[in-house]
VMD Tcl script that draws the C-alpha trace (Angstrom):
set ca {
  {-4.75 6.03 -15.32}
  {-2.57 3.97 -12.90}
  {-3.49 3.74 -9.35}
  {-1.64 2.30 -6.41}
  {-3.40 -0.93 -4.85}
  {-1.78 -0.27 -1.00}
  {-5.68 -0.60 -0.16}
  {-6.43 -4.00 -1.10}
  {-2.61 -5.31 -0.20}
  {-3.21 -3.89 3.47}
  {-7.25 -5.62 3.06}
  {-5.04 -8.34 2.28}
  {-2.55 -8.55 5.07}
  {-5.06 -7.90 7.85}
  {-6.90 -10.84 6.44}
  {-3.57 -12.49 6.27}
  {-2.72 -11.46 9.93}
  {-6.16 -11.44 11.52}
  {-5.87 -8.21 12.85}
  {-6.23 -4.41 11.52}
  {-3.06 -3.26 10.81}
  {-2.32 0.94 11.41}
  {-0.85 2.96 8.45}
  {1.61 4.38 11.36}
  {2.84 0.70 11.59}
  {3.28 0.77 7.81}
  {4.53 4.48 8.16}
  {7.21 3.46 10.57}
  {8.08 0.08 9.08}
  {8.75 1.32 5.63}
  {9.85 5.06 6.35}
  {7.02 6.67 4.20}
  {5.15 9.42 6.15}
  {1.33 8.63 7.31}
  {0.31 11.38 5.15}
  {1.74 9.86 1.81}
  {0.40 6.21 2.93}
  {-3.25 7.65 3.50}
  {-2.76 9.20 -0.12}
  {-1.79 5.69 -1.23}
  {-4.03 3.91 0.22}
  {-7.08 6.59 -1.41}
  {-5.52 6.13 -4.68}
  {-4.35 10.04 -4.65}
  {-1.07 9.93 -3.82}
  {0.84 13.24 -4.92}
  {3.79 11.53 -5.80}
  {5.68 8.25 -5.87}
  {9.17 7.39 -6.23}
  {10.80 4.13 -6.72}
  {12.01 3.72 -3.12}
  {9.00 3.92 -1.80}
  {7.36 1.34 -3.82}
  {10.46 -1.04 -2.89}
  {9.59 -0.37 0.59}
  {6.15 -0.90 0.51}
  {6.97 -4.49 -1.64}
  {9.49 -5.08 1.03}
  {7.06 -4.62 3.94}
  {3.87 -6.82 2.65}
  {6.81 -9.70 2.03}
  {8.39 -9.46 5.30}
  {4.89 -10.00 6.57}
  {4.27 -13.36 4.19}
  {2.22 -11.68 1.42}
  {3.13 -12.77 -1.60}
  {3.37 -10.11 -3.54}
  {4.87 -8.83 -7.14}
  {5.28 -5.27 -8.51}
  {2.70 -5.32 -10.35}
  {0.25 -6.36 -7.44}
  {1.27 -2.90 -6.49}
  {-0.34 -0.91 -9.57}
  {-3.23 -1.45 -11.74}
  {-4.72 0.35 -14.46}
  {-8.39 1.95 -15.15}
  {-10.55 4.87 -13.97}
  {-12.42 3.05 -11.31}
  {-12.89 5.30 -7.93}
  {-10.79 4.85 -5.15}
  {-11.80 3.24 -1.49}
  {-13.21 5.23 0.92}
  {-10.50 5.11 3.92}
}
mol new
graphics top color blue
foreach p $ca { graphics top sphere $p radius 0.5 }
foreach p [lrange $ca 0 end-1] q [lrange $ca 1 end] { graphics top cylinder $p $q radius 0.2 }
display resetview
């Protein structure tokens, strides 16, 4: 099973940043809804098109992550993080 990684990437840019970072900042800097960014970032999302993975790639490398698309996937059953 495939599962988005928007969890650890935002982990990683508040680390990056030094400060938490609000999905409605990521909602209104990449023009995904709140609702479908909290389903990303629990690893349910109900669906996923290719914009919006562009988007999120955009946003995490405007704010100096350096990030991949395959940093935004990985593969296995493991459970999702809490939010």
């Amino acid at each position: 099973m495939l599962r988005l990684n928007v969890f650890a990437l935002r982990t990683a840019l508040e680390s990056h940043l030094g400060h938490r970072v609000p999905l409605r900042l990521i909602a209104d800097a990449t023009g995904i809804s709140q609702n479908t960014l909290s389903g990303m970032v629990r690893g349910v999302p109900r669906h996923v098109d290719l914009a919006q993975l562009e988007a999120l790639l955009a946003y995490f490398r405007a704010q100096g992550l350096q990030v991949e698309a395959g940093d935004l996937l990985t593969e296995g059953d493991a459970p999702a993080p809490a939010s």
